[in-house]
N, C-alpha and C positions, 0 to 999 in steps of 0.2 A: 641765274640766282645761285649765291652758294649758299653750302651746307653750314650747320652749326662748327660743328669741326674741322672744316676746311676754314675758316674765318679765323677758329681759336688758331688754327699752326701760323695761319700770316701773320696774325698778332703778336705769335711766339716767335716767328724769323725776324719780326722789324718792318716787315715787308709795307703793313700798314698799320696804327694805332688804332686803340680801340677807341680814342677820343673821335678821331676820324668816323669809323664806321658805326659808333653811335650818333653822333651828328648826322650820318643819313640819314640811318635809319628813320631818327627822329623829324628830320624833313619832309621823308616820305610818307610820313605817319599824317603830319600837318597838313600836307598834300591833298591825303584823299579825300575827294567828296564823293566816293560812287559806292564802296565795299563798305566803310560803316563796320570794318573789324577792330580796331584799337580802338577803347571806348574814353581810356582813361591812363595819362601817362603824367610822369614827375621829370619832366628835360632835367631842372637845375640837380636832384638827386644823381640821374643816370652816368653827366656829363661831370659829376665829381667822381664820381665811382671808376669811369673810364679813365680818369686823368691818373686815380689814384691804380688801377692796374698797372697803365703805362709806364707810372714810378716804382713800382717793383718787379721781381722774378715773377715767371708763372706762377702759381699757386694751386693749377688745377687743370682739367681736362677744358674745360668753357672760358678759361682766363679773356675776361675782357669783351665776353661776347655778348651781344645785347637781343633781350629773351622777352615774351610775355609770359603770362599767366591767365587762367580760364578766372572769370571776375566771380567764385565762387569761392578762390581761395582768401585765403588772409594773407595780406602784405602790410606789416607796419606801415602808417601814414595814408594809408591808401581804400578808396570807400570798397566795400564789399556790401553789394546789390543783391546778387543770385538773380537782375533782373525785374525786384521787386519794388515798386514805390513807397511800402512802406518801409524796405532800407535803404533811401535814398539818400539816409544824411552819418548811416552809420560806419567809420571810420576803425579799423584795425588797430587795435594796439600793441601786438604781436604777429609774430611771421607763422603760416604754417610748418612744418614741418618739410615738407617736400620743398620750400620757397627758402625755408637756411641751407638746406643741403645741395641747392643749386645755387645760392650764394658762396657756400663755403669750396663748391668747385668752381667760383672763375665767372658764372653768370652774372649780366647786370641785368635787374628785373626793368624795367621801363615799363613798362603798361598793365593794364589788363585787356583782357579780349571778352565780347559780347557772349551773353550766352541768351537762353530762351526764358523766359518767366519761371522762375525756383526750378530751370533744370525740364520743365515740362514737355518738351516734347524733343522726339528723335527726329525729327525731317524737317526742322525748322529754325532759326533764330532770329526772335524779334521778341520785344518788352517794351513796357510803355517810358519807359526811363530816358532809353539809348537808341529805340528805333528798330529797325530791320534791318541784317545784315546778309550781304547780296553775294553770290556767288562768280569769284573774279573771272570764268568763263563764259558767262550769263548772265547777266545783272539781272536779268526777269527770272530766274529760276535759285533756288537756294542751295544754302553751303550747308545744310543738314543739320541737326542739332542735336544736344544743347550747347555742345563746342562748337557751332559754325563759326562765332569769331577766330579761334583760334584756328582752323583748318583757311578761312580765307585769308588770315593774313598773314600766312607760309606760303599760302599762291598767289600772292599778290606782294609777297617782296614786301609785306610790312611786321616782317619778323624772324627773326632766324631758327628761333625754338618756340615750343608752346607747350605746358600741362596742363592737363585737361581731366575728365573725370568722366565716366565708362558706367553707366547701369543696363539700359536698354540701348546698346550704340551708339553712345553718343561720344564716343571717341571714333569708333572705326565708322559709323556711315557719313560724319561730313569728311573724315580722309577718306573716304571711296567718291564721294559726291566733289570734293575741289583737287584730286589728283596729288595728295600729300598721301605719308606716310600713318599711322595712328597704330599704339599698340593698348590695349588693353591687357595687363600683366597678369599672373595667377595671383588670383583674390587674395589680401589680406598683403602683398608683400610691401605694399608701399604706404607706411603707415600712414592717417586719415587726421590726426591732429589738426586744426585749423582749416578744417572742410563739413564748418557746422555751419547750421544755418544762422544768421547774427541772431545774440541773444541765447543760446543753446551751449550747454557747457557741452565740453566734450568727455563724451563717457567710454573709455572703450568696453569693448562688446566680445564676450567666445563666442554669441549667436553668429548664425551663420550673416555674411554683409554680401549681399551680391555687387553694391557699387566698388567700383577700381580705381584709384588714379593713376595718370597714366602719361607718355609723353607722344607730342605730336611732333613731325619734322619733316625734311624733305628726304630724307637718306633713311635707311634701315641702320644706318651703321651711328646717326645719331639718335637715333633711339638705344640704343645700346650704352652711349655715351650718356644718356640723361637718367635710363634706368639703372647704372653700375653709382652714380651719384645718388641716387632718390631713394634706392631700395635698402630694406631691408627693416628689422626691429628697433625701436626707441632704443636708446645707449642703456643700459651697459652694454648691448649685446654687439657681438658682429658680423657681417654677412659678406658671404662674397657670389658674384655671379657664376651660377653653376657652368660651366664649361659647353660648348654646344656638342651636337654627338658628331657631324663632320663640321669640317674647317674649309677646306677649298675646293674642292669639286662637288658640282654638282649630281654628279653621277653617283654619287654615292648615296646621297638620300633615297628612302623609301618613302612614295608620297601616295600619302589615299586621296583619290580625285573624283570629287560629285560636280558636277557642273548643272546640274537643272531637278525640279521635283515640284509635285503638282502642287502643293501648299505657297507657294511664291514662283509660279515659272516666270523666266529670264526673258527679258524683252530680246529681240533678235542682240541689239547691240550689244547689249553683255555675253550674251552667249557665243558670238561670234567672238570677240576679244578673250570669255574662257576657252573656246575650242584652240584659239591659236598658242593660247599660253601653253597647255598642253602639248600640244603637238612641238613647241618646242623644248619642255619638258622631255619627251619621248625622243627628242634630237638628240640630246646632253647624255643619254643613256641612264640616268635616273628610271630606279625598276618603278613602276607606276599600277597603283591598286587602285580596280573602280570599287565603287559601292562604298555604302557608311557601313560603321563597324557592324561585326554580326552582335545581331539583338536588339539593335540601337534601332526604335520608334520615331524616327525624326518628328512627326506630325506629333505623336502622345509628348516629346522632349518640349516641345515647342510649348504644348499646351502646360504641360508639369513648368513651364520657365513664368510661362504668364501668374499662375497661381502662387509663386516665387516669391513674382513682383509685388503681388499684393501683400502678402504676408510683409514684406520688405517697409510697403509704406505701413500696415499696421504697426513696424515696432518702432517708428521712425514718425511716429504723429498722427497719421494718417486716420482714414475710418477705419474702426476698430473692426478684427476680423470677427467672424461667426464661425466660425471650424471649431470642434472640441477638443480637447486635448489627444484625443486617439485618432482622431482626424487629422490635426498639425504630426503628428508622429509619423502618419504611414504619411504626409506630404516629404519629412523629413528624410525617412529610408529611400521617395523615389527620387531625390536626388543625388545622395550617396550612390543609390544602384546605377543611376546613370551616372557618374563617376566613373564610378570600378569598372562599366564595361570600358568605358574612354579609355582608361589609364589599360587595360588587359588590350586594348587596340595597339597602345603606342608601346610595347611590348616588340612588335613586330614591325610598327609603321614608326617613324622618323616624326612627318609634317603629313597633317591635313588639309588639302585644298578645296575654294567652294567659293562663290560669290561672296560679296561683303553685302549685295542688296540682288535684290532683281532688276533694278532701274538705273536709271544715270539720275544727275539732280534734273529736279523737276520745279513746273513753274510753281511763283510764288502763293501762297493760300491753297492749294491742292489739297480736296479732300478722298478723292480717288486719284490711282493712280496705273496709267494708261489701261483700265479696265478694271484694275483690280483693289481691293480695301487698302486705303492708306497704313492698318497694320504689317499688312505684310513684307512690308520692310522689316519687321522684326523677327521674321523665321529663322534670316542666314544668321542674325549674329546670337539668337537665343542659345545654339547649342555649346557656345563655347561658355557664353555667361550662365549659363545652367549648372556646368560640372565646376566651374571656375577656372578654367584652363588658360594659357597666354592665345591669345590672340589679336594678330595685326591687319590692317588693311595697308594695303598695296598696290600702288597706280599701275595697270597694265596695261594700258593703251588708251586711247582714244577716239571717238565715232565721229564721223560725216562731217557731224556739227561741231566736230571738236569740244567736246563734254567730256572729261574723262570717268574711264570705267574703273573698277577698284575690285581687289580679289581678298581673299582671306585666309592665312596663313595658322591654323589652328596649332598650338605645339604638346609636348605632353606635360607635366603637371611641374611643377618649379623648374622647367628647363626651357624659359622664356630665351635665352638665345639662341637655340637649334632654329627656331619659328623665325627668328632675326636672323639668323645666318645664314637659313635656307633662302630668304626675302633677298639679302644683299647680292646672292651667288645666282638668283633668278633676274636681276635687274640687272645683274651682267655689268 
């Protein structure tokens, strides 16, 4: 399977057409009856859009590459669900934001990918719409949510890119759970235009937003390529991707590394697969810090994320909170404080290392899991979504059963490619 970017260079050498390689793709899409990841695709659109690359110069870093999108977004012509029955018939009539600026570099959108009922859960995807979507390693066990569409159909070769969106995991644990790539970016940089729910104007907000959007792929290095496209402020403004702090060796990084803690301990398999990543971490001569930063409460962090969350759906429709205003306040300083200790971490540290879950994917309808509360898949990825920091999940190996494991590349605060650079120079 290739990369997004290995696809866009053939295209650019001649080597193959994108008329071609969207034709496959769109084949294989037609194809499947097992994964249930591509919910909803526009062939006659795509297969013009491909003809018309192929008649001009590149135009972009994705020229001619053929992409999904998480069915949460807005794509002119195209229904936006969230999963939900009662937007079964509602229809886009505008692109989001993050869906033109992957137009305007070279992408062809074709499809959307499945997500879980309005986004509702992190270890799952299925909705009464579109069905359940299955995990291309294990059809009995899931691709994680609310992006699992888009995380199985990167592993299953029924897509070359995928954006997706990041509250509680649900970028990084179906890429840890289907053996893709998933980056969850620093909060607020990828603006959110056209990531309402149908019917919802879009307001922007200085309150604090813990959800992300973000990109999925098989490579770190197109993640890179989709968030240098996607990021940054509505126009007039302009952005460019901060610089990483190294470039080519590995050895240069300084990497904080947790691999286990009693709030979510590590089934043998992931722990096994974190001990070796390590160790060859400690090969590469990469100087390597145990322990989470000094100060840092991981168990209180976890808990301050959950309270977050709630607050989150409070100003987003939700049940309304009960905290008073001097109670939302001091919730408000203990985010910032865990912040500031992060950011006085990555002072001295480079990347933070840690599982993306305690688990591999697990069977389908699971309310426990191998012993322990089905939230706690949400410990490893709370701490990054807490302070808002980048962080990616990253396939590192694979168990017994051939399930892949996935790890978590925490970086420090708008310097989301050190996190992506460290990721592509550990994948070797």
């Amino acid at each position: 399977m290739r990369t997004a970017g290995e696809i866009a260079e053939r295209i650019r050498s001649g080597q193959v057409s994108s008329r071609e390689v969207t034709e496959q793709l769109l084949d294989r899409i037609a194809d499947d009856d097992t994964i249930n990841a591509v919910v909803e695709v526009r062939p006659e659109y795509a297969l013009a859009a491909a003809d018309g690359a192929d008649a001009t110069s590149p135009v972009g870093p994705l020229h001619g590459v053929p992409m999904t999108v998480k069915d949460c977004l807005n794509v002119a012509g195209m229904h936006t669900t969230w999963g939900n029955p009662a937007f079964a018939e509602y229809v886009a009539d505008q692109d989001a934001t993050v869906v033109e600026r992957l137009q305007r570099a070279g992408a062809i959108i074709v499809g959307k990918s499945n997500v879980h009922t309005m986004l509702a859960d992190f270890g799952q995807t299925v909705n009464e719409i579109y069905g359940r979507t299955n995990n291309p390693a294990d059809l009995s066990r899931t691709p994680g949510g609310s992006s699992g569409g888009g995380a199985a159909a990167l592993a299953a070769d029924l897509t070359y890119l995928e954006y997706g969106s990041d509250l509680v995991g649900s970028i990084r644990l179906p890429a840890a759970y289907c053996g893709v790539y998933g980056l969850k970016p620093t909060n607020g940089l990828v603006p959110q235009r056209g990531f309402q729910v149908p019917g919802t104007p879009y307001l922007p907000s200085e309150l604090p937003n813990l959800s992300t959007l973000g990109p999925l792929a098989r490579s770190a290095a197109d993640l890179r390529i989709a968030l240098r496209a996607t990021a940054g402020p509505e126009a007039p403004y302009s952005w460019q991707l901060t610089p990483p702090r190294h470039q080519r060796r590995l050895e240069d990084f300084r990497v904080g590394v947790v691999t286990d803690h009693p709030s979510a301990p590590v089934s043998g398999e992931v722990g096994d697969a974190m001990a070796a990543t390590v160790d060859r971490l400690a090969r590469s001569g990469a100087k390597i810090i145990e322990g989470w930063p000094d100060e840092v409460d991981p168990g209180e962090q976890a808990e301050e994320f959950g309270r977050q969350v709630g607050l989150f759906f409070a100003l987003h429709g939700g049940e309304p909170t009960e905290l008073t205003v001097d109670e939302l306040l001091a919730t408000e300083r203990a985010r910032m404080l865990a912040r500031a200790k992060w950011q006085r971490y990555f002072e001295n540290v480079d990347v933070f290392l840690c599982p993306t879950s305690f688990t591999v994917a697990f069977p389908h309808g699971s309310t426990t899991i191998d012993g322990q509360p089905y939230d706690a898949q949400v410990f490893w990825i709370s701490h990054a979504s807490l302070i808002g920091h980048p962080a990616l999940s990253m396939p590192i190996g694979r168990t017994k059963g051939d399930l892949p494991v996935g790890a978590q590349v925490i970086g420090p605060w708008h310097e989301d490619d050190t996190a992506i650079t460290f990721a592509e120079l550990l994948a070797g």
